[in-house]
gemmi code that builds the backbone of each chain (N, CA, C; Angstrom):
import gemmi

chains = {
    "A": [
        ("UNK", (200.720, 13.983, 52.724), (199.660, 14.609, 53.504), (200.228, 15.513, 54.594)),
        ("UNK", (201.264, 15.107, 55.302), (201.685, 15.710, 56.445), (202.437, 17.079, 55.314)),
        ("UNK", (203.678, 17.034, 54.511), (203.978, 18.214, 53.691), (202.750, 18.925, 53.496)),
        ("UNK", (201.551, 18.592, 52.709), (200.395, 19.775, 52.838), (199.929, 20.387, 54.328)),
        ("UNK", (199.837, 19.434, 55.276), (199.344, 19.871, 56.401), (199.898, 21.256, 56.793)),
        ("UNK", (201.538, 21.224, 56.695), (202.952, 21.745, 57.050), (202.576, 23.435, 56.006)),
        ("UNK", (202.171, 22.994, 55.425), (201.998, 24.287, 53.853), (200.897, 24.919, 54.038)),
        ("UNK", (199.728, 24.583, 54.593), (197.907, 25.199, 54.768), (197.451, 25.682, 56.082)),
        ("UNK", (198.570, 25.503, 56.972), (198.212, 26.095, 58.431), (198.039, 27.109, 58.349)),
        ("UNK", (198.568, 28.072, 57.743), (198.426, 29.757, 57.636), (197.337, 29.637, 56.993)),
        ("UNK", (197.259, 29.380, 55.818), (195.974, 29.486, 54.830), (194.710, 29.261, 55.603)),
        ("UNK", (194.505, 28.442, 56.239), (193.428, 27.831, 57.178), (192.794, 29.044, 58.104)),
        ("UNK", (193.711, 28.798, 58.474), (193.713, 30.298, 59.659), (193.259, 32.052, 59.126)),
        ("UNK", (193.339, 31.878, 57.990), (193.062, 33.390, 57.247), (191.549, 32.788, 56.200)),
        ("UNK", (190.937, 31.447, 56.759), (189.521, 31.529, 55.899), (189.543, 30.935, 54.955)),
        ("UNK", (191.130, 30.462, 53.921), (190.548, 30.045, 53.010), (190.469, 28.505, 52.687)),
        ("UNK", (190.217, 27.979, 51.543), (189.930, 26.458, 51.309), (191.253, 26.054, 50.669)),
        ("UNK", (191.782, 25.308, 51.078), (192.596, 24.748, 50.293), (192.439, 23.321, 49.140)),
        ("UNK", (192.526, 23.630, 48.082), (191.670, 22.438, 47.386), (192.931, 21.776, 46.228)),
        ("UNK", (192.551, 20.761, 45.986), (193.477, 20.092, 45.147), (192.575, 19.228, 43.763)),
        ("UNK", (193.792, 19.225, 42.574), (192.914, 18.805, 41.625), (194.254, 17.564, 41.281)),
        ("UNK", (193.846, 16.362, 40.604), (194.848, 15.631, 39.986), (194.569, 15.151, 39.082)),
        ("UNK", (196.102, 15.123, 38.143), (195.929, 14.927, 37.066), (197.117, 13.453, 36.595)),
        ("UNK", (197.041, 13.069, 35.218), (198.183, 12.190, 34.457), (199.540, 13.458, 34.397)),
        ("UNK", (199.254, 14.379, 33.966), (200.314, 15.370, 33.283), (200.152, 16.487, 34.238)),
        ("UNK", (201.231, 17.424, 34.087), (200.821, 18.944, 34.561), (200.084, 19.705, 34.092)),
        ("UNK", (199.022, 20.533, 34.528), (198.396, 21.299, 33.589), (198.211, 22.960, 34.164)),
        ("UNK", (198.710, 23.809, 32.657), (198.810, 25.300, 33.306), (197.460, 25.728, 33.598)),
        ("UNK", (196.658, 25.191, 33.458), (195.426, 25.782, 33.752), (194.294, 24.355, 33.844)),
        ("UNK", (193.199, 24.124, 35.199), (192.405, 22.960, 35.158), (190.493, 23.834, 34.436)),
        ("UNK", (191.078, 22.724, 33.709), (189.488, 23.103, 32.768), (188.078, 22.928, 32.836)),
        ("UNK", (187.098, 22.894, 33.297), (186.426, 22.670, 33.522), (185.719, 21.765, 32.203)),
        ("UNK", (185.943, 22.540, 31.425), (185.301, 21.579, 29.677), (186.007, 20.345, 29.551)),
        ("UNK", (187.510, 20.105, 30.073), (187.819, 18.851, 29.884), (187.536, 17.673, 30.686)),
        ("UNK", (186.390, 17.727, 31.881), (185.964, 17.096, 32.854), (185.906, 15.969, 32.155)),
        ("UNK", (184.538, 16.285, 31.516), (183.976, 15.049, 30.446), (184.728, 14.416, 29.903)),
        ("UNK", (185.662, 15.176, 29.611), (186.700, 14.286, 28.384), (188.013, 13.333, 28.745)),
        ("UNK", (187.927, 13.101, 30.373), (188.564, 11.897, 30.525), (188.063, 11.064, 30.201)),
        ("UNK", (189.582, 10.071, 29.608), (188.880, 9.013, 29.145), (188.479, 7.399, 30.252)),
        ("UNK", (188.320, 7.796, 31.493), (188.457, 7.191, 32.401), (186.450, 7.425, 32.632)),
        ("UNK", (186.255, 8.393, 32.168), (184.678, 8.804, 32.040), (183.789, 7.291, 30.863)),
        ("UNK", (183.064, 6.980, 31.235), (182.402, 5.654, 30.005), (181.609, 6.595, 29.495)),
        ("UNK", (180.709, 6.281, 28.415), (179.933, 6.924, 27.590), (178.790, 6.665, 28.583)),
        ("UNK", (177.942, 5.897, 29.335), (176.846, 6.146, 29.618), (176.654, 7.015, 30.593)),
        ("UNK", (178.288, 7.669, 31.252), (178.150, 8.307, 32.156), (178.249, 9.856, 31.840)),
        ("UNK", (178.699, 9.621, 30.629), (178.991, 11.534, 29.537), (177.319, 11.977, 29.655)),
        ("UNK", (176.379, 10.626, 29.219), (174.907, 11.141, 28.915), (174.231, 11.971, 29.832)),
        ("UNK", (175.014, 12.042, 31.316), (174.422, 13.062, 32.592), (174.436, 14.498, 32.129)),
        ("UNK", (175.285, 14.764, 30.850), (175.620, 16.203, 30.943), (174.768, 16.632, 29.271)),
        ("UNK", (174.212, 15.508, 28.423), (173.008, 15.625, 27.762), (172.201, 16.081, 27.612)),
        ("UNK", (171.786, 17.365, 26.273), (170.672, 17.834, 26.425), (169.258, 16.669, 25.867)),
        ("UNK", (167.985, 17.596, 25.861), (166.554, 16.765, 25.284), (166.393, 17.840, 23.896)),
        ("UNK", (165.923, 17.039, 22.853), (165.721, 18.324, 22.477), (163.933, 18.646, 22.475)),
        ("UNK", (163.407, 18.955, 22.373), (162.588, 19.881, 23.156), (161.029, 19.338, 21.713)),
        ("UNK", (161.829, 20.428, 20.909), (160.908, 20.622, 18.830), (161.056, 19.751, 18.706)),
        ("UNK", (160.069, 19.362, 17.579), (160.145, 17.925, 17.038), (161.044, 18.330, 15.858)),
        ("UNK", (161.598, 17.106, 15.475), (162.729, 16.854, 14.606), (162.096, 17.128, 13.099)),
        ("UNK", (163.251, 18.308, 13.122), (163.341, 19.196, 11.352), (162.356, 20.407, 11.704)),
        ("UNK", (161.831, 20.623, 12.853), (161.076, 22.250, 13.060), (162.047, 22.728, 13.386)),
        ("UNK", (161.983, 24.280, 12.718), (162.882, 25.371, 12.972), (162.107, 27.020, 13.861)),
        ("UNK", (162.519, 27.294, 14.801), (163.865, 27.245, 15.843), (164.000, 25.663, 15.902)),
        ("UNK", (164.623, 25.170, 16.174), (164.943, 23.912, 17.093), (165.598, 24.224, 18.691)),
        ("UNK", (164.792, 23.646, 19.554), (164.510, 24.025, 20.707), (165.333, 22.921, 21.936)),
        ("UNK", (165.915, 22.702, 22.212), (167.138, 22.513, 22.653), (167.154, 22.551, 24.497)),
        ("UNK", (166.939, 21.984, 25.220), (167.274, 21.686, 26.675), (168.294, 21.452, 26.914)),
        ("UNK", (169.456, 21.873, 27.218), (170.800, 21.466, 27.490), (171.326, 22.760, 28.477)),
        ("UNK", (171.406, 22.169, 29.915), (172.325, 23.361, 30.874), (173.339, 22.685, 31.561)),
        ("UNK", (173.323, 21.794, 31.171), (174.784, 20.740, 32.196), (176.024, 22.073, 32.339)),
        ("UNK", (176.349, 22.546, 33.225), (177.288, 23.309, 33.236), (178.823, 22.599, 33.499)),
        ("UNK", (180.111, 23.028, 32.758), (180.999, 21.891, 32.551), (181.521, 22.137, 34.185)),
        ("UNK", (182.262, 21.182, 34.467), (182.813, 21.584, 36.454), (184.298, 20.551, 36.295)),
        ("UNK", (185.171, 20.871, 37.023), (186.307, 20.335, 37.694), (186.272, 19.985, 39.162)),
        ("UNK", (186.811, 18.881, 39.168), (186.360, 18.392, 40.304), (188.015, 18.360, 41.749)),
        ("UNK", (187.534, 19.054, 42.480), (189.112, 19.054, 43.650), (188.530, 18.348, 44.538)),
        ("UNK", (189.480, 18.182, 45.647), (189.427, 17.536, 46.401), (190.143, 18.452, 47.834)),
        ("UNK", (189.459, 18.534, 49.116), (189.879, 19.211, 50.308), (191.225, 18.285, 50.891)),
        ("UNK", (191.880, 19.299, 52.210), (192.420, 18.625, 52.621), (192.068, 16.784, 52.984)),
        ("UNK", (191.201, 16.641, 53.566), (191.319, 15.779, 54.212), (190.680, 14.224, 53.037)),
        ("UNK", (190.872, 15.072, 51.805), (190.436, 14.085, 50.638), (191.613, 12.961, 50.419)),
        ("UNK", (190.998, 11.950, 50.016), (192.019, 10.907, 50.346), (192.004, 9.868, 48.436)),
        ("UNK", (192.627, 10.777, 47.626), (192.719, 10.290, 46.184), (193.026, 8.849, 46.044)),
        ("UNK", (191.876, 8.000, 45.173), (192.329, 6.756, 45.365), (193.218, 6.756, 43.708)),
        ("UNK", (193.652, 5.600, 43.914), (194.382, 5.023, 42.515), (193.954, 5.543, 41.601)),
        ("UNK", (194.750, 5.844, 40.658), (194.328, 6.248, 39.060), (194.328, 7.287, 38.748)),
        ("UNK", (194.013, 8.167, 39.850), (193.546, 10.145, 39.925), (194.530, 10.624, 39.249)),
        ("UNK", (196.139, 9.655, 39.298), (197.235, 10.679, 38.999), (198.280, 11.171, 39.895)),
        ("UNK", (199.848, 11.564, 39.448), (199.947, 12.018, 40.510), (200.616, 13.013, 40.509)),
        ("UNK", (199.925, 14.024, 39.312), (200.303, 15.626, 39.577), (199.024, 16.428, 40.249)),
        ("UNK", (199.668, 17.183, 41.292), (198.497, 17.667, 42.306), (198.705, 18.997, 41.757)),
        ("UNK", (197.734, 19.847, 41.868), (197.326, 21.266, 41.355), (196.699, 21.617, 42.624)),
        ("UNK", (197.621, 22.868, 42.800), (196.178, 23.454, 43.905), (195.874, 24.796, 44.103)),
        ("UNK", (194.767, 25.290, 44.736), (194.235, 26.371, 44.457), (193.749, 26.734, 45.823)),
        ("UNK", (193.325, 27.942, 46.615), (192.767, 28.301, 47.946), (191.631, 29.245, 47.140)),
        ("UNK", (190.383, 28.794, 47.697), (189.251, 29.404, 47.529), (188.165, 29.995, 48.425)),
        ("UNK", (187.109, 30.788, 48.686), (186.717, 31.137, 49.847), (185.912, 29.778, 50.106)),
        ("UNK", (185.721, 29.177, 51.410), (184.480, 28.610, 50.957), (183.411, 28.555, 51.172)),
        ("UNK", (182.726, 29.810, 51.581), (181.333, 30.288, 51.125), (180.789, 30.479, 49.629)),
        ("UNK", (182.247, 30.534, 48.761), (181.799, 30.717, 47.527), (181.406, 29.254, 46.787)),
        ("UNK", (181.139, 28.073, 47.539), (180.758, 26.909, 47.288), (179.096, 26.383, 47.981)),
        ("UNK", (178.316, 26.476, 46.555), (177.274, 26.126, 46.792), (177.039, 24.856, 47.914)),
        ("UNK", (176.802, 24.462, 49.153), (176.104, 23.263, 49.240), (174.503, 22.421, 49.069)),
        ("UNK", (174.559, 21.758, 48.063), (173.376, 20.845, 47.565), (172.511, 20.357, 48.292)),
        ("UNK", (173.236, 19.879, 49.941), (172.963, 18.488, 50.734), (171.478, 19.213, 51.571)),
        ("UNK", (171.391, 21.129, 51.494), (170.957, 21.851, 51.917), (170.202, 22.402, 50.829)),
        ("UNK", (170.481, 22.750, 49.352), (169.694, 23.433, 48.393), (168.696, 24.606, 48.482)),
        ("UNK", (169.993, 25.386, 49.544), (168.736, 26.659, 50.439), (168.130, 27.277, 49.433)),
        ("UNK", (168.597, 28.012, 48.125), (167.980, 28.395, 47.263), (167.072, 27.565, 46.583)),
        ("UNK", (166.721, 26.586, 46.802), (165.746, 25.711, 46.463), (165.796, 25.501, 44.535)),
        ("UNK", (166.755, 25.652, 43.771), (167.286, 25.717, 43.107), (166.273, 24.201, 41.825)),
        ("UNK", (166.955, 23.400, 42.561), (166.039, 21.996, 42.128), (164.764, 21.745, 41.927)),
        ("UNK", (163.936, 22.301, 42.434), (162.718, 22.199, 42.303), (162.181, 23.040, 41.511)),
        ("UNK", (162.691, 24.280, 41.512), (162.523, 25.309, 40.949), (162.875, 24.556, 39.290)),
        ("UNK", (164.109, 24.461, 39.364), (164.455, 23.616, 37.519), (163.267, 22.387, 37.276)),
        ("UNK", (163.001, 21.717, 38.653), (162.488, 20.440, 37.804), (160.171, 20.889, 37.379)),
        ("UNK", (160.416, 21.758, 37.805), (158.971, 22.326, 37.743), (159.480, 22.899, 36.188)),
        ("UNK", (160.147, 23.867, 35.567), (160.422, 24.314, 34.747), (160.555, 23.292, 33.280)),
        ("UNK", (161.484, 22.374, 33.880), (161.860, 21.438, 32.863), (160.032, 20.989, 32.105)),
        ("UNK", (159.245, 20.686, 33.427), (157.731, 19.851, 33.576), (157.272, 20.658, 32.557)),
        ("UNK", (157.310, 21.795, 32.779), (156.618, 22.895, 32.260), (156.924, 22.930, 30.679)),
        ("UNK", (158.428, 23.357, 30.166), (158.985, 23.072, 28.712), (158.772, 21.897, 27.798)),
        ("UNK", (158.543, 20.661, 29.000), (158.201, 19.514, 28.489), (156.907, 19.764, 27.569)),
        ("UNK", (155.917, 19.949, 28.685), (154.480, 20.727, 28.617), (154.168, 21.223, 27.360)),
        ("UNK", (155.002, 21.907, 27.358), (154.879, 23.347, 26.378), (155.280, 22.905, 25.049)),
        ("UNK", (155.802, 22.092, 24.733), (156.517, 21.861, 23.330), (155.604, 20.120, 23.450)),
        ("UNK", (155.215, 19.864, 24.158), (154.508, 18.498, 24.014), (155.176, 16.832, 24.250)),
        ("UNK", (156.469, 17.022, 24.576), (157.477, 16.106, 24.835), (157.213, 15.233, 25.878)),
        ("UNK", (157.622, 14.117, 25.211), (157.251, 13.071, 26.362), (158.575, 12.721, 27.211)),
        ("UNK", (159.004, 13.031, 28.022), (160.063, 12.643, 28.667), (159.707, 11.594, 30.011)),
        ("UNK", (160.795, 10.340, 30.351), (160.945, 9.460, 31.350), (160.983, 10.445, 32.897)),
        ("UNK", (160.672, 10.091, 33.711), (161.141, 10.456, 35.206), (162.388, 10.872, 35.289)),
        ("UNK", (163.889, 9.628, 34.709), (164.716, 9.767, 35.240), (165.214, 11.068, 33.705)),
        ("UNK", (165.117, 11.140, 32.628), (165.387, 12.164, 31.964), (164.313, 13.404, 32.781)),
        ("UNK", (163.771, 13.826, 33.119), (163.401, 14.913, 33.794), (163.742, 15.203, 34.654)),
        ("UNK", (164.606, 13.927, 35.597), (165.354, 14.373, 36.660), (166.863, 15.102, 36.498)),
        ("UNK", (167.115, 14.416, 35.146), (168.567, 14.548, 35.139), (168.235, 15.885, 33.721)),
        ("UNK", (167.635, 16.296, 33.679), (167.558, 17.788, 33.028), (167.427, 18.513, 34.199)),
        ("UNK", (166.546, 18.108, 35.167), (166.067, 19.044, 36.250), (167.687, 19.606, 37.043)),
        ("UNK", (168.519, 18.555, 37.597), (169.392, 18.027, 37.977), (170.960, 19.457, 37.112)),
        ("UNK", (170.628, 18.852, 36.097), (171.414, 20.216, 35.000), (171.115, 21.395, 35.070)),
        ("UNK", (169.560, 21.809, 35.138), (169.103, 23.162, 35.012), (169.516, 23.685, 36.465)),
        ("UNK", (169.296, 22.712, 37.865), (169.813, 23.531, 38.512), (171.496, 23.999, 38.968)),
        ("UNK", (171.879, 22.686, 38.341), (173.778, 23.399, 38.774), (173.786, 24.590, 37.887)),
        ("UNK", (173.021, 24.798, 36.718), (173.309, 26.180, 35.826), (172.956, 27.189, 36.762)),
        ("UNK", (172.088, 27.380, 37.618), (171.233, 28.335, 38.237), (172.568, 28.974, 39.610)),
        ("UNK", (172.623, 27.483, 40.270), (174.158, 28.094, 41.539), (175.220, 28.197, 40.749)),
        ("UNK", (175.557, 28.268, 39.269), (176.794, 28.970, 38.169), (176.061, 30.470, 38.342)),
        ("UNK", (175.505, 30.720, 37.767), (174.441, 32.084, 37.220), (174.340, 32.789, 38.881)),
        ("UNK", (173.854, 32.725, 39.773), (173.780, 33.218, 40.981), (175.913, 33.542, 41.263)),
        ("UNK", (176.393, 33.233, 40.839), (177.413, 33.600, 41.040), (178.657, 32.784, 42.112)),
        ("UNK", (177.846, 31.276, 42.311), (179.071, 30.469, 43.116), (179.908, 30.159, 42.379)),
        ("UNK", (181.232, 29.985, 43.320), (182.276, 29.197, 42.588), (181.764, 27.711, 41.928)),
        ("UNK", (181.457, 26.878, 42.841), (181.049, 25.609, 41.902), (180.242, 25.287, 43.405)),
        ("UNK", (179.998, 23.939, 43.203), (178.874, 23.167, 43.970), (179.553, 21.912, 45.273)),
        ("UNK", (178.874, 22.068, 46.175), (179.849, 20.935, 47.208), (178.681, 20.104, 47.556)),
        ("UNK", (178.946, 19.174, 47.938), (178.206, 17.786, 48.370), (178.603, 17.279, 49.447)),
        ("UNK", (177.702, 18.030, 51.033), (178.174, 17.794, 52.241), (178.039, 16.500, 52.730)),
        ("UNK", (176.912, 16.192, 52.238), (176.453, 14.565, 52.842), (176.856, 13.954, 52.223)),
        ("UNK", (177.140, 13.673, 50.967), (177.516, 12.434, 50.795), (179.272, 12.321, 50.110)),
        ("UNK", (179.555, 13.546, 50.101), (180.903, 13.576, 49.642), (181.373, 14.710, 50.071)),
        ("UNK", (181.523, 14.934, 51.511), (182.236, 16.242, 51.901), (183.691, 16.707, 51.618)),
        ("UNK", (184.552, 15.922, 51.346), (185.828, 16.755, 50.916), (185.966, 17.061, 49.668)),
        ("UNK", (184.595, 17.071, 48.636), (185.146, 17.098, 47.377), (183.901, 18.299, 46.716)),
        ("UNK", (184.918, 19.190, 46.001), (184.206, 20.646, 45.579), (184.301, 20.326, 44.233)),
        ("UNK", (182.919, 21.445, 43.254), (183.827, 21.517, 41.983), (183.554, 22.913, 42.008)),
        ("UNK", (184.245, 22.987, 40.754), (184.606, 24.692, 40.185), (183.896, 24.947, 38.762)),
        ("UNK", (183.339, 25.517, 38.533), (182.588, 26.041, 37.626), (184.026, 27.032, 36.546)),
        ("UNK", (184.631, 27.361, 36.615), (185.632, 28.577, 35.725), (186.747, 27.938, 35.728)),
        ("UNK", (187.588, 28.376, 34.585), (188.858, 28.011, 34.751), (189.597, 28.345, 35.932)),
        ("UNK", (190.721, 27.306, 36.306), (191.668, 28.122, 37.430), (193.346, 27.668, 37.484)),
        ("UNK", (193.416, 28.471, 37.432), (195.542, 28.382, 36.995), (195.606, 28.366, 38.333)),
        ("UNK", (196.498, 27.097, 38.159), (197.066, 26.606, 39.909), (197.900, 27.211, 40.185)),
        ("UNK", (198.313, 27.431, 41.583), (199.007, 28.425, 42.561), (200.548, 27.262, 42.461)),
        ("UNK", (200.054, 26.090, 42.425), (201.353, 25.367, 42.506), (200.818, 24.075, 42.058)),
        ("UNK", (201.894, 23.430, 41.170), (201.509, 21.835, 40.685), (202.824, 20.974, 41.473)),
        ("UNK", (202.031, 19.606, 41.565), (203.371, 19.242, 42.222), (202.949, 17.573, 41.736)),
        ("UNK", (204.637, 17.011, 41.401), (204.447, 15.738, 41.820), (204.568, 14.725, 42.765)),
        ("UNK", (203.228, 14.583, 43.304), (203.302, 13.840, 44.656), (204.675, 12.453, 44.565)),
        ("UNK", (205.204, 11.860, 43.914), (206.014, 10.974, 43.742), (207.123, 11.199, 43.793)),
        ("UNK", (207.643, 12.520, 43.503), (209.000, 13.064, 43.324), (209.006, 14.163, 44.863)),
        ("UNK", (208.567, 14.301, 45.881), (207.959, 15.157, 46.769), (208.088, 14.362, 48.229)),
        ("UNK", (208.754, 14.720, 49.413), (208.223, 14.387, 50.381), (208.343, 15.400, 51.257)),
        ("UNK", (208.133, 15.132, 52.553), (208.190, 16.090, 53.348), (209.783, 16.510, 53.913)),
        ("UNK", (210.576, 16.142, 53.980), (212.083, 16.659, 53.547), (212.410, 17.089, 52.531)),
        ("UNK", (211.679, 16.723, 51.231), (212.018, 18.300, 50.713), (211.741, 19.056, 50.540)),
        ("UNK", (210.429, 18.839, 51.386), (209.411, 20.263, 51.653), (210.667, 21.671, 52.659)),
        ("UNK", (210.414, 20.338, 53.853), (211.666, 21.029, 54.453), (212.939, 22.384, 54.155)),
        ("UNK", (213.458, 21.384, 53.229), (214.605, 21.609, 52.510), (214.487, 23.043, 51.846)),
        ("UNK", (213.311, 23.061, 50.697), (213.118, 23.896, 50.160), (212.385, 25.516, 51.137)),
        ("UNK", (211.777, 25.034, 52.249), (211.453, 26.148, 52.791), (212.047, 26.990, 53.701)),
        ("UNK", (213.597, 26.219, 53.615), (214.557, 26.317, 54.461), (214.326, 26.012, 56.397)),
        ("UNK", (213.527, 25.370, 56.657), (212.943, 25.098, 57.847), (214.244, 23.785, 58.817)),
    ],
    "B": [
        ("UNK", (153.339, 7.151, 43.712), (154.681, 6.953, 43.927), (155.313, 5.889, 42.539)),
        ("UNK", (156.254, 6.551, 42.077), (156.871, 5.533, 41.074), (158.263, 5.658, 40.995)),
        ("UNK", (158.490, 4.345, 40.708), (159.688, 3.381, 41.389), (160.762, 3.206, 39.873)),
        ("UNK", (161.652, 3.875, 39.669), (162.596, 3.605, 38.363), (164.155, 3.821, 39.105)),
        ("UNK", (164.552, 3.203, 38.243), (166.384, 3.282, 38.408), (166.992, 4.586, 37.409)),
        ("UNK", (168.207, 5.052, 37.781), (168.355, 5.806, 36.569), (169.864, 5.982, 37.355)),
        ("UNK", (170.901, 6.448, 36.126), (172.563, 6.783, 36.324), (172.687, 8.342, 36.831)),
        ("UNK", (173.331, 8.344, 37.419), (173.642, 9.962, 38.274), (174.753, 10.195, 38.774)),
        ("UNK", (175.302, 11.284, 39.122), (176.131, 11.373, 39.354), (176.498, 12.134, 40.474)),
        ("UNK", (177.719, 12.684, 41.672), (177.555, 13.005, 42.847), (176.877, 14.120, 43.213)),
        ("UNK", (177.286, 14.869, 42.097), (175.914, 16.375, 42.452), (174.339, 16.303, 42.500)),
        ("UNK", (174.297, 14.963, 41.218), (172.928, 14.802, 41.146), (172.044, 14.363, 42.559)),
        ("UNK", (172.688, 13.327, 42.992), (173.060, 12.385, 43.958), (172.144, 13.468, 44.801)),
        ("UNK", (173.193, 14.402, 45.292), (173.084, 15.497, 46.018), (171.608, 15.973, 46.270)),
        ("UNK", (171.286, 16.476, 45.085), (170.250, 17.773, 44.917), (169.315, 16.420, 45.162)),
        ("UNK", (169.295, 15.806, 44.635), (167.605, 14.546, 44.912), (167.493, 13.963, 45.979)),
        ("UNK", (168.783, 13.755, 46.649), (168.203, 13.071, 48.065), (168.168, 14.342, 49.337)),
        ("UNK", (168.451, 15.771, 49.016), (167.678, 16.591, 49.742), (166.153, 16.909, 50.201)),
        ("UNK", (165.690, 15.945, 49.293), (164.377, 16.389, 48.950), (163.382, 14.931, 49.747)),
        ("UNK", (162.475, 14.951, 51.011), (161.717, 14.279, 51.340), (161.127, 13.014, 49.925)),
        ("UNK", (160.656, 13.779, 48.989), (159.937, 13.940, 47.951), (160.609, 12.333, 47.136)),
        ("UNK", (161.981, 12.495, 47.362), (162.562, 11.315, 46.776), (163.294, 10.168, 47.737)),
        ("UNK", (163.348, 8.656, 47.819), (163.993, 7.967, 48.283), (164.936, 7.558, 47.607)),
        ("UNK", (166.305, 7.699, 47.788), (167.199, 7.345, 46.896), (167.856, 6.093, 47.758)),
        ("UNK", (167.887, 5.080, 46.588), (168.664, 3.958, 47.524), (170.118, 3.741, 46.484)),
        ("UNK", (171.424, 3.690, 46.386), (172.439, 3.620, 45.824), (172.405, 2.046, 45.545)),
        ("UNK", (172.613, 1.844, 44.289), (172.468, 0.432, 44.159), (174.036, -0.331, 43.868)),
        ("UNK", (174.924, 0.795, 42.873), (176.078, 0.444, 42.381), (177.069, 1.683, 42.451)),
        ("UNK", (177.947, 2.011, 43.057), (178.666, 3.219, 42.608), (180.207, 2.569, 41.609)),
        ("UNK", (179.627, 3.382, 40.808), (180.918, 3.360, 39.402), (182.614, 3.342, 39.728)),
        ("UNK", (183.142, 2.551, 39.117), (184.700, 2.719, 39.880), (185.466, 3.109, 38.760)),
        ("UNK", (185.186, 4.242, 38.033), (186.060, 5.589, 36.907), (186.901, 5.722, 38.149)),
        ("UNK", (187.783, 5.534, 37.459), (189.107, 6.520, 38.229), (189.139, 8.069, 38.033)),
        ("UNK", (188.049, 8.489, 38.604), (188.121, 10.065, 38.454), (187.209, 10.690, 39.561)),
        ("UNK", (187.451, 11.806, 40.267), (186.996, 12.300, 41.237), (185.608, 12.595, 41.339)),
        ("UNK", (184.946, 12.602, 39.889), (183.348, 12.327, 39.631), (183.087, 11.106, 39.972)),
        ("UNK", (181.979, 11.237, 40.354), (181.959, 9.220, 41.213), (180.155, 9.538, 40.557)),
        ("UNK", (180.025, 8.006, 39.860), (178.757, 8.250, 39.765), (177.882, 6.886, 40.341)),
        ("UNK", (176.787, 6.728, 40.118), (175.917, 5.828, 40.796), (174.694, 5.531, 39.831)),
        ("UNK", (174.580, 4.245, 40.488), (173.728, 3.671, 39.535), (171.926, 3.460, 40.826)),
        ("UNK", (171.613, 4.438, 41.099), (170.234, 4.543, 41.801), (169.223, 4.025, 41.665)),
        ("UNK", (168.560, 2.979, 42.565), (167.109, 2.836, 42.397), (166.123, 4.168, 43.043)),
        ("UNK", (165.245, 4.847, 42.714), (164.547, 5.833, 42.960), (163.091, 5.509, 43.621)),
        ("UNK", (162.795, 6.116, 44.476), (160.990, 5.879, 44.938), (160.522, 7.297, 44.711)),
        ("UNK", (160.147, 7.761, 43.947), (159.633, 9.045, 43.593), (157.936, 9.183, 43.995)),
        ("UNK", (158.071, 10.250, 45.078), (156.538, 10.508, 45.602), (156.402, 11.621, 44.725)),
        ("UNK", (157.195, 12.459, 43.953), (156.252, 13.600, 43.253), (155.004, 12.958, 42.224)),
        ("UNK", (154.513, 13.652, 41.613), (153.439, 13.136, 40.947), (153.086, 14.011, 39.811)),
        ("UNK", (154.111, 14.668, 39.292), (154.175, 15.551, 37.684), (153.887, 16.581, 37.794)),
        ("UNK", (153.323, 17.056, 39.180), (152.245, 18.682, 39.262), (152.843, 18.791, 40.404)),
        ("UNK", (153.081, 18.243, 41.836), (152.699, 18.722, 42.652), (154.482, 19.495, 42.659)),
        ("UNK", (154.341, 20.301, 43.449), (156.315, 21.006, 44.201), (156.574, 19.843, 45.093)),
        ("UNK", (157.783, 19.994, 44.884), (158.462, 19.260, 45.772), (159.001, 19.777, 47.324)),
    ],
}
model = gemmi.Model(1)
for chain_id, residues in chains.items():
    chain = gemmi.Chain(chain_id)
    for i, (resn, *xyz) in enumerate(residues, 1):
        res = gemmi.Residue()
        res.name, res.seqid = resn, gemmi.SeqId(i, " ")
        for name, pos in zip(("N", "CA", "C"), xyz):
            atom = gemmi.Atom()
            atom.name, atom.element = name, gemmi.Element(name[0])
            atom.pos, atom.b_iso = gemmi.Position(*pos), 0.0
            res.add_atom(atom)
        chain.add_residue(res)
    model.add_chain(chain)
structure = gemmi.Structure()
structure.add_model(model)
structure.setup_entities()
């Protein structure tokens, strides 16, 4: 922590975010499509990113509700990775205005999807639960702050150091926190 | 007002308890070793199928 501290003072100071992603392995590029596909993810928790389908089964178009947009998930300085995360760190500096916050939903984004979803339901005759209309509603709007053009989505209240990213992003630097301390941060920066 | 549980996750989390409209009470949060953290929510939902939230 103190080696990053030592590394982001400038960065800080010129605006931008410094964010971190971790992984088992190194990776040249963090994916957003492979979110889901840890296997540290259970199956009832993949079903958040689930479409409805809409037509009744064997009508053609077949009509299809699905906007879960895929995301990678970093973590800010002051994020504190528990066990398991890994311990190759990836990191990236981003603006961070270009991060939607939810906790606020100024574009009103949510309501806007979950009226829509009501509506498609409506319209095709589908009976959907509360919590499936929430969690379509829930999908349609992270698609909407993708489409408006944010980087990804932040969660001030209830998880402020942790962003995601909507696009791929090739890290500026990977490192293994285990093989790494702050002497040879030192060392290497000639300091 | 109607009262269901349902699985979510931190964004979801997010966008629903902005909203007067919903009481979210966290009942279980999931321990995945992965920076997605999800939750297992009981919900008090005052919308009512029509009205905005």
């Amino acid at each position: 922590m103190a080696r990053r501290g030592l590394d982001t003072i400038g960065r800080v100071a010129r605006g931008l975010l410094d964010l971190f992603h971790y992984s088992d392995s190194p990776l040249d590029v963090v994916d957003p499509a492979k979110q889901l596909t840890n296997p540290n993810i259970r199956g009832a928790e993949r079903e958040l990113s689930y479409g409805a389908r809409l037509s009744p089964y064997g009508q053609r178009p077949e009509i299809v509700l699905q906007d879960y947009p895929d995301q990678s998930y970093w973590g800010d300085m002051q994020y504190v990775p528990e066990q398991g995360l890994g311990d190759f760190v990836h990191s990236t500096q981003q603006p961070k205005e270009g991060f939607y916050d939810l906790s606020d939903d100024i574009d009103k984004f949510f309501p806007i999807a979950l009226e829509e979803v009501k509506d498609l339901a409506a319209k095709y005759k589908k009976e959907l639960t509360p919590p499936e209309i929430n969690r379509l509603a829930i999908a349609r709007a992270m698609k909407y702050v993708k489409e408006f053009g944010f980087l990804g989505i932040r969660n001030r209240k209830f998880r402020p150091n942790v962003y995601t990213q909507f696009n791929k992003v090739v890290p500026k630097e990977v490192e293994n926190i285990k093989s790494n301390s702050l002497i040879d941060y030192l060392e290497r920066s000639g300091r | 007002m109607k009262e269901y549980e349902m699985d979510i996750d931190d964004i979801g989390l997010g966008f629903m308890s902005s909203y007067d409209s919903y009481d979210v009470e966290i009942i279980e949060e999931y321990q995945s070793d992965t920076m997605q953290k999800f939750y297992r929510v009981k919900i008090k939902d005052y919308t009512n199928g029509t009205d905005n939230i």
